[in-house]
BALOBA-1460 file (C-alpha; in Angstrom, 3 decimals):
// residues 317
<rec num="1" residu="x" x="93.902" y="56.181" z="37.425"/>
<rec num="2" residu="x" x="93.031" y="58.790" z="39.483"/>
<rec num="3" residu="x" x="96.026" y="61.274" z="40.706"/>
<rec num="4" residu="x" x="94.957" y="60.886" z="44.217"/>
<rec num="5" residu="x" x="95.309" y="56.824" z="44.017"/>
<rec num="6" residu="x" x="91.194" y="56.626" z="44.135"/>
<rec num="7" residu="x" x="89.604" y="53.753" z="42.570"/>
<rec num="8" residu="x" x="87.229" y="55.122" z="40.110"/>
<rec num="9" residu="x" x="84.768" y="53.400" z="37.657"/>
<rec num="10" residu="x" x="87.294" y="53.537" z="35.195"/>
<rec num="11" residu="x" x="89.566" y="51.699" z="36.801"/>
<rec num="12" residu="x" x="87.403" y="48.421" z="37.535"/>
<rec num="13" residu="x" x="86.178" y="48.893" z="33.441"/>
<rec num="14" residu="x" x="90.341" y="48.454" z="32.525"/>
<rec num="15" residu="x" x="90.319" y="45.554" z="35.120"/>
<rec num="16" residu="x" x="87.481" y="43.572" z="33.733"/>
<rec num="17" residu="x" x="88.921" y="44.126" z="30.145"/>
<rec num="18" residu="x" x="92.442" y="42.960" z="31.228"/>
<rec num="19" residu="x" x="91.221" y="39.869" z="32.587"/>
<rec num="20" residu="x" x="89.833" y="39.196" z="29.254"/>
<rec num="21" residu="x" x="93.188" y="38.398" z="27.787"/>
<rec num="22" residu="x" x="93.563" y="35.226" z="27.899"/>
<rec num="23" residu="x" x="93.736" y="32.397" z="25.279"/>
<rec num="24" residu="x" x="90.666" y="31.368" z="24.621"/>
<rec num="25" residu="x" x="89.674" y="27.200" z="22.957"/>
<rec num="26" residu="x" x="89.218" y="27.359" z="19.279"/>
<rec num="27" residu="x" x="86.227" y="29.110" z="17.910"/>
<rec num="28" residu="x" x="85.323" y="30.051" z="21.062"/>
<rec num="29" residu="x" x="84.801" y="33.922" z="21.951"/>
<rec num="30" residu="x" x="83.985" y="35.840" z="25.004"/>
<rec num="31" residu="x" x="80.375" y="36.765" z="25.465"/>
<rec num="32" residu="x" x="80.056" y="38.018" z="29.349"/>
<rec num="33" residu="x" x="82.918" y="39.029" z="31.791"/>
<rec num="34" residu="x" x="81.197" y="39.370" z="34.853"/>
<rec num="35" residu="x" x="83.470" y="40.456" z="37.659"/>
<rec num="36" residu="x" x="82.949" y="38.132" z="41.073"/>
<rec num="37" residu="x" x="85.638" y="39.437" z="43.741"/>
<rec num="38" residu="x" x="88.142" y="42.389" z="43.211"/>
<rec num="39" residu="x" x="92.078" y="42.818" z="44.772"/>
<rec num="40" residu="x" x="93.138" y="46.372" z="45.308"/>
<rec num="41" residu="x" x="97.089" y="46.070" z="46.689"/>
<rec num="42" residu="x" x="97.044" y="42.185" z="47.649"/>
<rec num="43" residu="x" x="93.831" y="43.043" z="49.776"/>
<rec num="44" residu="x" x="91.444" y="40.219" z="48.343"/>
<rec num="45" residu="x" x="87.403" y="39.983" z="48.686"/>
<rec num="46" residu="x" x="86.998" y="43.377" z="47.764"/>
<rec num="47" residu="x" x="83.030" y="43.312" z="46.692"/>
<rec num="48" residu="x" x="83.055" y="47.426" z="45.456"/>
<rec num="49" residu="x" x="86.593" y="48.881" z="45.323"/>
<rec num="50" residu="x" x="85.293" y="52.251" z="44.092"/>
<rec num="51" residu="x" x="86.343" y="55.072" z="45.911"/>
<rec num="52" residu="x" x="89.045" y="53.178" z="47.401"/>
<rec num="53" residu="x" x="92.764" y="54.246" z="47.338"/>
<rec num="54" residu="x" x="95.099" y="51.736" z="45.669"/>
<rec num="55" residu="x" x="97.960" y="51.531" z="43.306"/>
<rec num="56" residu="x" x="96.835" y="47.800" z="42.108"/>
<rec num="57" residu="x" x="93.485" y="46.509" z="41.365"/>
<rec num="58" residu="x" x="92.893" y="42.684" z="40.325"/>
<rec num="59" residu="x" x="89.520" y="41.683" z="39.449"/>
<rec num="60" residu="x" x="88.818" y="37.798" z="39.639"/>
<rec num="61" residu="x" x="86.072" y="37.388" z="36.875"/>
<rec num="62" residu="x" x="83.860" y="34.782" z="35.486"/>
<rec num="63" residu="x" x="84.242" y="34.192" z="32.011"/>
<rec num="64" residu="x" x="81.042" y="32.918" z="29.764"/>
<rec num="65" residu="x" x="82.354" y="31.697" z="26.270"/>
<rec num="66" residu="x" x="80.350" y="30.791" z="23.354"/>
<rec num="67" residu="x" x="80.817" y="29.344" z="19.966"/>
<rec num="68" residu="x" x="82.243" y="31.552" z="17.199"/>
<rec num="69" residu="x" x="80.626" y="29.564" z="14.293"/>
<rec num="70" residu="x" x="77.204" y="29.593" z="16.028"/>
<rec num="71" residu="x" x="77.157" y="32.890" z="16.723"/>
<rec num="72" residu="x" x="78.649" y="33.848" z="12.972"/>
<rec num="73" residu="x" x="75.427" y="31.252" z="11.662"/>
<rec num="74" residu="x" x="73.152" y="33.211" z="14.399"/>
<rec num="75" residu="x" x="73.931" y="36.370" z="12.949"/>
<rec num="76" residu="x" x="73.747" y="35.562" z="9.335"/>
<rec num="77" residu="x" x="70.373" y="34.314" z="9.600"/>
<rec num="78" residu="x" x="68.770" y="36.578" z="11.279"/>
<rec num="79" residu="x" x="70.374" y="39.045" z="8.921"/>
<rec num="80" residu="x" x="68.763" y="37.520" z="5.997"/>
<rec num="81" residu="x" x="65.088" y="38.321" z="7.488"/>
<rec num="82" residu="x" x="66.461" y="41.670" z="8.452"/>
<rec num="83" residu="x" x="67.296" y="41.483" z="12.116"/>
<rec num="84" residu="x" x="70.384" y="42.986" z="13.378"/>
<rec num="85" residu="x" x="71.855" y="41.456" z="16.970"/>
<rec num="86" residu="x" x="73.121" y="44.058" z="18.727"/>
<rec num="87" residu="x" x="74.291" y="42.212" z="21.660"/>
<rec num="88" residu="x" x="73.779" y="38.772" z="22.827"/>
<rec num="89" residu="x" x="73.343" y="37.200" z="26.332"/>
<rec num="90" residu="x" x="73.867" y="34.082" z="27.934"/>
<rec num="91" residu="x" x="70.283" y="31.954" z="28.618"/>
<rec num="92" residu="x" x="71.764" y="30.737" z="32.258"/>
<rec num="93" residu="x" x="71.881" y="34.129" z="32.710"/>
<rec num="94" residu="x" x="69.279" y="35.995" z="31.562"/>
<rec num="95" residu="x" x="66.676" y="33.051" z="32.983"/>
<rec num="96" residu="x" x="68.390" y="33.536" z="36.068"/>
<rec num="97" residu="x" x="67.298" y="37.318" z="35.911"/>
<rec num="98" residu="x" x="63.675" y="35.726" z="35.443"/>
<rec num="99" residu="x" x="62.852" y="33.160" z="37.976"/>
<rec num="100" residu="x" x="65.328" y="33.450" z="41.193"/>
<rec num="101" residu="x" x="64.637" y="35.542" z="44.482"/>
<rec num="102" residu="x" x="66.924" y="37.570" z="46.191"/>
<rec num="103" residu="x" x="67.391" y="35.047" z="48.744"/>
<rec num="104" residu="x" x="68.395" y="32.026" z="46.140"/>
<rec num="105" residu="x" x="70.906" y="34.671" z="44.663"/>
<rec num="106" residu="x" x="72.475" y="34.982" z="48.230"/>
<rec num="107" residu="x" x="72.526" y="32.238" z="49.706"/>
<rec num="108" residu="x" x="73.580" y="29.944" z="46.652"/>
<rec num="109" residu="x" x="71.251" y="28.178" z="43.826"/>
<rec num="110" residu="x" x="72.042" y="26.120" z="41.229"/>
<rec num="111" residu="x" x="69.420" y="27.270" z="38.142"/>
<rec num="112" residu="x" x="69.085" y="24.501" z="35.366"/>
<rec num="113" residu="x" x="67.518" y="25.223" z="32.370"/>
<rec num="114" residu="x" x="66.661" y="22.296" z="30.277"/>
<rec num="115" residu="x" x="66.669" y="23.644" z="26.486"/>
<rec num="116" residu="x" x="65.756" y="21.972" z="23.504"/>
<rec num="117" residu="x" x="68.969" y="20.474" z="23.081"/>
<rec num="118" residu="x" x="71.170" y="21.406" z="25.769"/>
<rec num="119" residu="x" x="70.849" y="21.818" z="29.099"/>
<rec num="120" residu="x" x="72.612" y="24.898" z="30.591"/>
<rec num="121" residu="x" x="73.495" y="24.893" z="34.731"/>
<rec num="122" residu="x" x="74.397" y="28.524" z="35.890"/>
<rec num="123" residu="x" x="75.264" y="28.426" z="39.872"/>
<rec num="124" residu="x" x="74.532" y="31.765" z="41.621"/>
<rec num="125" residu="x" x="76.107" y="32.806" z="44.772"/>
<rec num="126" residu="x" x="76.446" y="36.093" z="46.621"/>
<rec num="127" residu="x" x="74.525" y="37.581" z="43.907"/>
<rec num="128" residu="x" x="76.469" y="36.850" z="40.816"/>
<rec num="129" residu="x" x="77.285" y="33.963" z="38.648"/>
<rec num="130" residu="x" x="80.137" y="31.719" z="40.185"/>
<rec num="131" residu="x" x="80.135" y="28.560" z="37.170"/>
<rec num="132" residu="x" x="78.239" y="27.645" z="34.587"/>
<rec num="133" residu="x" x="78.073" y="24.258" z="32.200"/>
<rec num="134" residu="x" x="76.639" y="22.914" z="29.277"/>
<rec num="135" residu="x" x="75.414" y="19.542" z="29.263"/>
<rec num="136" residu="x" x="74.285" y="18.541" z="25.030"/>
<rec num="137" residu="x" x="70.802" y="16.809" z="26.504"/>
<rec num="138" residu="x" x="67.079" y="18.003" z="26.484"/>
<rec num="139" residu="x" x="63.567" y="17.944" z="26.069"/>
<rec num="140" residu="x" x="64.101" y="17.167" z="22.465"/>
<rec num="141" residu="x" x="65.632" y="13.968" z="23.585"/>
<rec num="142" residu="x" x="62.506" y="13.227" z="25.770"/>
<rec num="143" residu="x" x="60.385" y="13.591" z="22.227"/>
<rec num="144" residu="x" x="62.830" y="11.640" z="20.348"/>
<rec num="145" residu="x" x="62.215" y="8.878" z="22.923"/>
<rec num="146" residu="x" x="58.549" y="9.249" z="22.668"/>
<rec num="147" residu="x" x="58.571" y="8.760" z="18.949"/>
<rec num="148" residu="x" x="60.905" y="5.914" z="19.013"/>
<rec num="149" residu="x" x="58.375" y="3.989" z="21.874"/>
<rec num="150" residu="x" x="55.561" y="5.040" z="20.525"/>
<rec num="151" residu="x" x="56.163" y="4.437" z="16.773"/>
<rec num="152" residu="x" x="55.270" y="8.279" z="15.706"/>
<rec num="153" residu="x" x="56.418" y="10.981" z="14.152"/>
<rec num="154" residu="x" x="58.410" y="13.351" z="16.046"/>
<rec num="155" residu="x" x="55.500" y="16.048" z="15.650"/>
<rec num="156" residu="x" x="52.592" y="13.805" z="16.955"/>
<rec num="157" residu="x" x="55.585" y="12.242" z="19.739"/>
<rec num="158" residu="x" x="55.553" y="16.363" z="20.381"/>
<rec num="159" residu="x" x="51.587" y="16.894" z="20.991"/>
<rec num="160" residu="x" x="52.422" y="14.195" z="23.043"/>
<rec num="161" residu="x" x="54.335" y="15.482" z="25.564"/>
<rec num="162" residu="x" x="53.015" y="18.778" z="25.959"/>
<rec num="163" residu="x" x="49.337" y="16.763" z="26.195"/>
<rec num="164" residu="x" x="51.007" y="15.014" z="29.290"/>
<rec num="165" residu="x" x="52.524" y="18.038" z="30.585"/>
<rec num="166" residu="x" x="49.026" y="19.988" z="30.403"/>
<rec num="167" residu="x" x="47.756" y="17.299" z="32.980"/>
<rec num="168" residu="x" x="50.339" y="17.119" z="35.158"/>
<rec num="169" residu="x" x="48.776" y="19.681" z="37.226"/>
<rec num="170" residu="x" x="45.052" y="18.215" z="37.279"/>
<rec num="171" residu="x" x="43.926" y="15.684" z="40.194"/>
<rec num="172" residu="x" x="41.766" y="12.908" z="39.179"/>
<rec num="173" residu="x" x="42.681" y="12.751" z="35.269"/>
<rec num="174" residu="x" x="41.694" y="9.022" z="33.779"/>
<rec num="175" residu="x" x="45.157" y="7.433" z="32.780"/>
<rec num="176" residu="x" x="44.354" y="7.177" z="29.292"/>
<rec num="177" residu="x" x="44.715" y="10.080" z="26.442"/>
<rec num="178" residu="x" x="42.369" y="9.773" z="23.642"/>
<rec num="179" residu="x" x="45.079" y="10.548" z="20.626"/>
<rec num="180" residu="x" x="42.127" y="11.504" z="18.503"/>
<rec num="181" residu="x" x="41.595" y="14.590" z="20.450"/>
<rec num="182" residu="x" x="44.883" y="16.063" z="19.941"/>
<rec num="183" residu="x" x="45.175" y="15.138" z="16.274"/>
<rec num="184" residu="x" x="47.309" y="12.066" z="15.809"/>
<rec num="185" residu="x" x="45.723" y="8.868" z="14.240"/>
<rec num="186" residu="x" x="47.044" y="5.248" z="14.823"/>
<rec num="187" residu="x" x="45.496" y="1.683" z="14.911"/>
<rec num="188" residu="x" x="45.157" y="2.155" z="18.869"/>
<rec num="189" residu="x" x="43.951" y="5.818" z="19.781"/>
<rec num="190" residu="x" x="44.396" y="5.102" z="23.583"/>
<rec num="191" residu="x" x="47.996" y="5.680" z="25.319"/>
<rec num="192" residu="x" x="48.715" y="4.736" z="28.894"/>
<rec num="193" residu="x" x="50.070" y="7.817" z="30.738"/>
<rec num="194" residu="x" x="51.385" y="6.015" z="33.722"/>
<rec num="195" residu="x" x="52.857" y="3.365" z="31.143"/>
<rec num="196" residu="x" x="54.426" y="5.747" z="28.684"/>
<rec num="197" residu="x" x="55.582" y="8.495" z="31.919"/>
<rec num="198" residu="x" x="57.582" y="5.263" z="33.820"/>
<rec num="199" residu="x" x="58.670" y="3.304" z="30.822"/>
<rec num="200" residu="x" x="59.774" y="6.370" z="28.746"/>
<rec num="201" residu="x" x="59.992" y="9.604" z="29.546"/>
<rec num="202" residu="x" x="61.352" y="8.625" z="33.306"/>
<rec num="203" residu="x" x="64.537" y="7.019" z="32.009"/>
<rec num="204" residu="x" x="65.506" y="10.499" z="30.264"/>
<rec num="205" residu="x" x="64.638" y="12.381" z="33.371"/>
<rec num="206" residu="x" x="66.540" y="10.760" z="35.424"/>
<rec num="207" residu="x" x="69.792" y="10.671" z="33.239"/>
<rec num="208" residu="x" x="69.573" y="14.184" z="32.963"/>
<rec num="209" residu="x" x="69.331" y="15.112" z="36.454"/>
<rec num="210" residu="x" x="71.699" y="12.657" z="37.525"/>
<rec num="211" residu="x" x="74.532" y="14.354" z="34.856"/>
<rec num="212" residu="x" x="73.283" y="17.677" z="36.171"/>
<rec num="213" residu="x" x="74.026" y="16.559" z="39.669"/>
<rec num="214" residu="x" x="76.830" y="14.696" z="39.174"/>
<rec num="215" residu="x" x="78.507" y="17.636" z="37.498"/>
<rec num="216" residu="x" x="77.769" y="19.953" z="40.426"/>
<rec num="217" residu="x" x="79.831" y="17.628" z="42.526"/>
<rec num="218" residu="x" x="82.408" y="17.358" z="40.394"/>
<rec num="219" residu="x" x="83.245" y="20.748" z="40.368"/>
<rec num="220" residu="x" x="82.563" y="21.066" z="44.187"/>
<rec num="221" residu="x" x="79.610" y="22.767" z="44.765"/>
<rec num="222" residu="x" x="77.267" y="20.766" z="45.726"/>
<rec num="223" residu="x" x="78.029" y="22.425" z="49.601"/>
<rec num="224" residu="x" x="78.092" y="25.545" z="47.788"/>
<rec num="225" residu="x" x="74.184" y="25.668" z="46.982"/>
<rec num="226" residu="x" x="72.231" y="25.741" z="50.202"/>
<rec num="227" residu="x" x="69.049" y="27.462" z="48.513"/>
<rec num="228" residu="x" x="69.482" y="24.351" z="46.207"/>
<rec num="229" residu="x" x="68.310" y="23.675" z="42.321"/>
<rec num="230" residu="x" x="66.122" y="25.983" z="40.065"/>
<rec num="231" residu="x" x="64.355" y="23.868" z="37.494"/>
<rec num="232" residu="x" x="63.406" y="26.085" z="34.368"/>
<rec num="233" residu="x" x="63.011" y="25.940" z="30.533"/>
<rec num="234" residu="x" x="60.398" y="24.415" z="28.134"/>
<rec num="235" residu="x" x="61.659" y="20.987" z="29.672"/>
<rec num="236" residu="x" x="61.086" y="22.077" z="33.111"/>
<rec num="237" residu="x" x="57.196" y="21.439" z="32.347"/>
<rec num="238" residu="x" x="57.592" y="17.866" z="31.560"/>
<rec num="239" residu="x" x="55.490" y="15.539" z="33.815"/>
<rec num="240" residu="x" x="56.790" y="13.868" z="36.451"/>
<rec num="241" residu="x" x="60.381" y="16.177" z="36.418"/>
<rec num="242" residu="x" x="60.091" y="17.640" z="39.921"/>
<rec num="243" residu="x" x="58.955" y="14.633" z="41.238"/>
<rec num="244" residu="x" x="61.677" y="12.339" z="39.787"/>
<rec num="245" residu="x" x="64.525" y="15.028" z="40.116"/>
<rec num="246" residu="x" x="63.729" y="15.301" z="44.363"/>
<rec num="247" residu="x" x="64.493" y="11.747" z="44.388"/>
<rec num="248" residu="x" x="68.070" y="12.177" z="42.968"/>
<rec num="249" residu="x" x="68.782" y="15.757" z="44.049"/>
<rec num="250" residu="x" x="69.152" y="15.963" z="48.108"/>
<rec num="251" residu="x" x="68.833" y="19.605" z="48.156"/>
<rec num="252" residu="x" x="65.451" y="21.981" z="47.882"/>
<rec num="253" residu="x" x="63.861" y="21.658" z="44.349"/>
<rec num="254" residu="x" x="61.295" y="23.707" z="42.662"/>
<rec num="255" residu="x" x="60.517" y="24.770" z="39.470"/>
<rec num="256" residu="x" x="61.284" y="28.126" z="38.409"/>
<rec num="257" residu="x" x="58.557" y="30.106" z="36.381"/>
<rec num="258" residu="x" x="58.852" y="34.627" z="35.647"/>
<rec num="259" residu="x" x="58.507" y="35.705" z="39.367"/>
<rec num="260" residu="x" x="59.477" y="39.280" z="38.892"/>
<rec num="261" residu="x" x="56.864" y="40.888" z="36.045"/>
<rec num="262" residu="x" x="53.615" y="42.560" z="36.591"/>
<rec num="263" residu="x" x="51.126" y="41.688" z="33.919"/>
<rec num="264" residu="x" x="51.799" y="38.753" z="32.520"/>
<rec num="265" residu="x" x="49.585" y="36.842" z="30.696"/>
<rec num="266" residu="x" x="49.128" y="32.982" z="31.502"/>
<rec num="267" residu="x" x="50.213" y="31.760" z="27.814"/>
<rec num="268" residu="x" x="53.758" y="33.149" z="28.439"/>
<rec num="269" residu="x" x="53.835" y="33.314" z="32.699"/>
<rec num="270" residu="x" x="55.598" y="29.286" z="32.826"/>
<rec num="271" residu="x" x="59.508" y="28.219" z="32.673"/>
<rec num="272" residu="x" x="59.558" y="27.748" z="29.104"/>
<rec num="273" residu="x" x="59.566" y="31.563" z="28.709"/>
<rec num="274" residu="x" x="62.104" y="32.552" z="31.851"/>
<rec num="275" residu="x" x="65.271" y="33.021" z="29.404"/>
<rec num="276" residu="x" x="62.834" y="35.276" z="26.983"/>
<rec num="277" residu="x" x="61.630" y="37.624" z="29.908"/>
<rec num="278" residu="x" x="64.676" y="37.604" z="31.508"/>
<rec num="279" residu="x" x="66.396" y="38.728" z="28.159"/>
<rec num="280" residu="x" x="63.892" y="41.646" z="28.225"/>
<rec num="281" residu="x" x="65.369" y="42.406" z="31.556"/>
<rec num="282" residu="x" x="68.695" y="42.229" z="30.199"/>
<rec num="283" residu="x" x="68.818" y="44.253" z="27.647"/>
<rec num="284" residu="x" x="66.872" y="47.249" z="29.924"/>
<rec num="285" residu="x" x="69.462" y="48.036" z="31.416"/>
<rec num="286" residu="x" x="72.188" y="50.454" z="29.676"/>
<rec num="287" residu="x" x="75.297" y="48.748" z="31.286"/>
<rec num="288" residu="x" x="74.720" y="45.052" z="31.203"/>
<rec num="289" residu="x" x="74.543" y="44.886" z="35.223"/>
<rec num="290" residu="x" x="75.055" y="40.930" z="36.113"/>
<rec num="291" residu="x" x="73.774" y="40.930" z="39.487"/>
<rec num="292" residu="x" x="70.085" y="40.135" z="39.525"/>
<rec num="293" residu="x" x="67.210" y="42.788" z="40.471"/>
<rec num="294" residu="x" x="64.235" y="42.483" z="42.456"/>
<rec num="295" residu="x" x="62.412" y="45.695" z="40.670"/>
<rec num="296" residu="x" x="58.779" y="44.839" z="38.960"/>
<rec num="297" residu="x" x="58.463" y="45.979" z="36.009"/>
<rec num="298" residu="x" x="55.163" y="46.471" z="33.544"/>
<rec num="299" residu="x" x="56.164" y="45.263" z="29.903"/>
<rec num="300" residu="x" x="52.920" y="45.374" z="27.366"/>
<rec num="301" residu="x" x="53.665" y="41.381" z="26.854"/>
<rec num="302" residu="x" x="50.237" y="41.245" z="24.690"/>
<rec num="303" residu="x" x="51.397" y="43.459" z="22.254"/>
<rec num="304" residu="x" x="55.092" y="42.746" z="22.132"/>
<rec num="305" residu="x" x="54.206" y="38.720" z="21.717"/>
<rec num="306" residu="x" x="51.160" y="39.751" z="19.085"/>
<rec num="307" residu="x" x="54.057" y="41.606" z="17.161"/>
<rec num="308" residu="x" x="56.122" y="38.191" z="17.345"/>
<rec num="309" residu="x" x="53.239" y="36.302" z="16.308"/>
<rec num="310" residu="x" x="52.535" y="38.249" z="13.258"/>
<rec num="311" residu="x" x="55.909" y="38.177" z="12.433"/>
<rec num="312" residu="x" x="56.663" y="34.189" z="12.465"/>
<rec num="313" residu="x" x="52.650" y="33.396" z="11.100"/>
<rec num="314" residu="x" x="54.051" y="33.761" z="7.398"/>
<rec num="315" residu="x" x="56.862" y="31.579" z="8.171"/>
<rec num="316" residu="x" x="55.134" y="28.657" z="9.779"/>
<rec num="317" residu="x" x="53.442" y="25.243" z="8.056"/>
């Protein structure tokens, strides 16, 4: 440290590293140590101990693991097309970067994006990440349901859902979907929204918001979270999920789309896309800052997303 006892930069980089050293489940690695509270000489709640004169600094830090095998599989296969990961980032995180406001950050939010196949919970307060879970539950399961009641394929069960999800937002809409117009064919072309919303997709809604909640409590924050729960993800634009989830969740609810990017354009400006921005966000920065930021930025989304397209065209059916 420094000869004069001042806490330097230095200093807090050896204290986050030490706290790494710990033993960790099987295949199961370290993928963000982000520092919540520092202790320099037994004085605790230390937010920024540089410049500080101390003899002992303690940093109490919040640990984000990830599997080893994934990320090995992860790796390999984007190695095969010739991509090479340089550094990798939690979703909770980086959607987190995305869709919450300065005041959510402060005052405490829980942000849950629903995946695919997981559903990650990150909770925020004073700014940085204080827990975050896993739950292995998601949209997918809300398709798989579909196909099952319905009797399709998981593609058509799919169209299906994002169909219903497009006209969630529109007033008036007749209660029946034409199938024929979105390219599936069965005997009966004609599917009751309100039918196939209460008797399907709400059962999955509501399990997953009640584990989500009932998680929360378990690990005591559910007094922690004042600014209350951050819906994002592809699954955040299923019909019906705000509406259901307000009726299980007695905190505020909304759901969280990109709020901090000039220039968007509408095809990617929606929660399915707030881990993807956010990752842009990330990555920026030259030290891998935690805290959120409430800067604007101007990314050419057009042309980076054009570049992405042309890239996966070749690859699709």
């Amino acid at each position: 440290s420094n000869p004069n006892g001042e806490i330097t930069q230095d200093d807090i980089f050896r204290a986050i590293e030490a706290a790494k050293a710990i033993t960790l489940p099987p295949n199961k690695e370290i993928i963000h140590s982000i520092p919540r509270i520092f202790t320099v000489d037994g004085q605790d709640g230390v937010v920024d101990p540089i410049g500080m004169n101390g003899i002992r600094l303690e940093v109490d830090s919040h640990l984000i693991l990830a599997s080893t095998p994934a990320i090995k599989n992860l790796t390999k296969c984007l190695e095969d097309i010739n991509i090479k990961i340089i550094s990798l980032a939690y979703s909770g995180l980086t959607a987190g970067l995305a869709c919450l406001s300065e005041t959510e950050n402060e005052l405490g939010v829980a942000l849950v994006d629903i995946g695919g196949y997981n559903t990650s919970v990150t909770i925020f307060i004073d700014n940085s990440p204080d827990c975050s879970f896993c739950l292995p539950v998601g949209a997918n399961n809300i398709t798989a349901d579909l196909a099952i009641g319905l009797r399709l394929p998981l593609i058509d069960a799919e169209k299906i859902k994002i169909r219903l999800a497009q006209l969630a937002d529109k007033k008036g809409f007749n209660d029946e979907i034409d199938l024929s117009n979105i390219g599936i064919t069965t005997d009966n072309n004609k599917l009751s929204i309100s039918s196939t919303v209460n008797g399907i997709i709400k059962p999955r809604i509501e399990e997953i918001i009640h584990l989500v909640w009932q998680e929360i409590c378990n690990r005591g924050f559910q007094n922690l979270i004042p600014a209350g729960i951050v819906l994002t993800g592809g699954g955040a634009e299923t019909i019906e999920l705000k509406k259901i989830a307000q009726k299980i969740i007695p905190l505020p609810l909304r759901i969280g789309e990109p709020l901090k990017l000039n220039g968007l354009v509408d095809d990617i400006a929606s929660p399915a896309y707030s881990s993807t921005i956010g990752s842009i966000l990330f990555f920026q920065n030259s030290k891998q800052i935690p805290h959120t930021s409430n800067k604007k930025i101007n990314i050419p989304f057009k042309q980076i997303f054009q570049k992405i397209k042309n890239f996966l065209a070749p690859l699709l059916p």
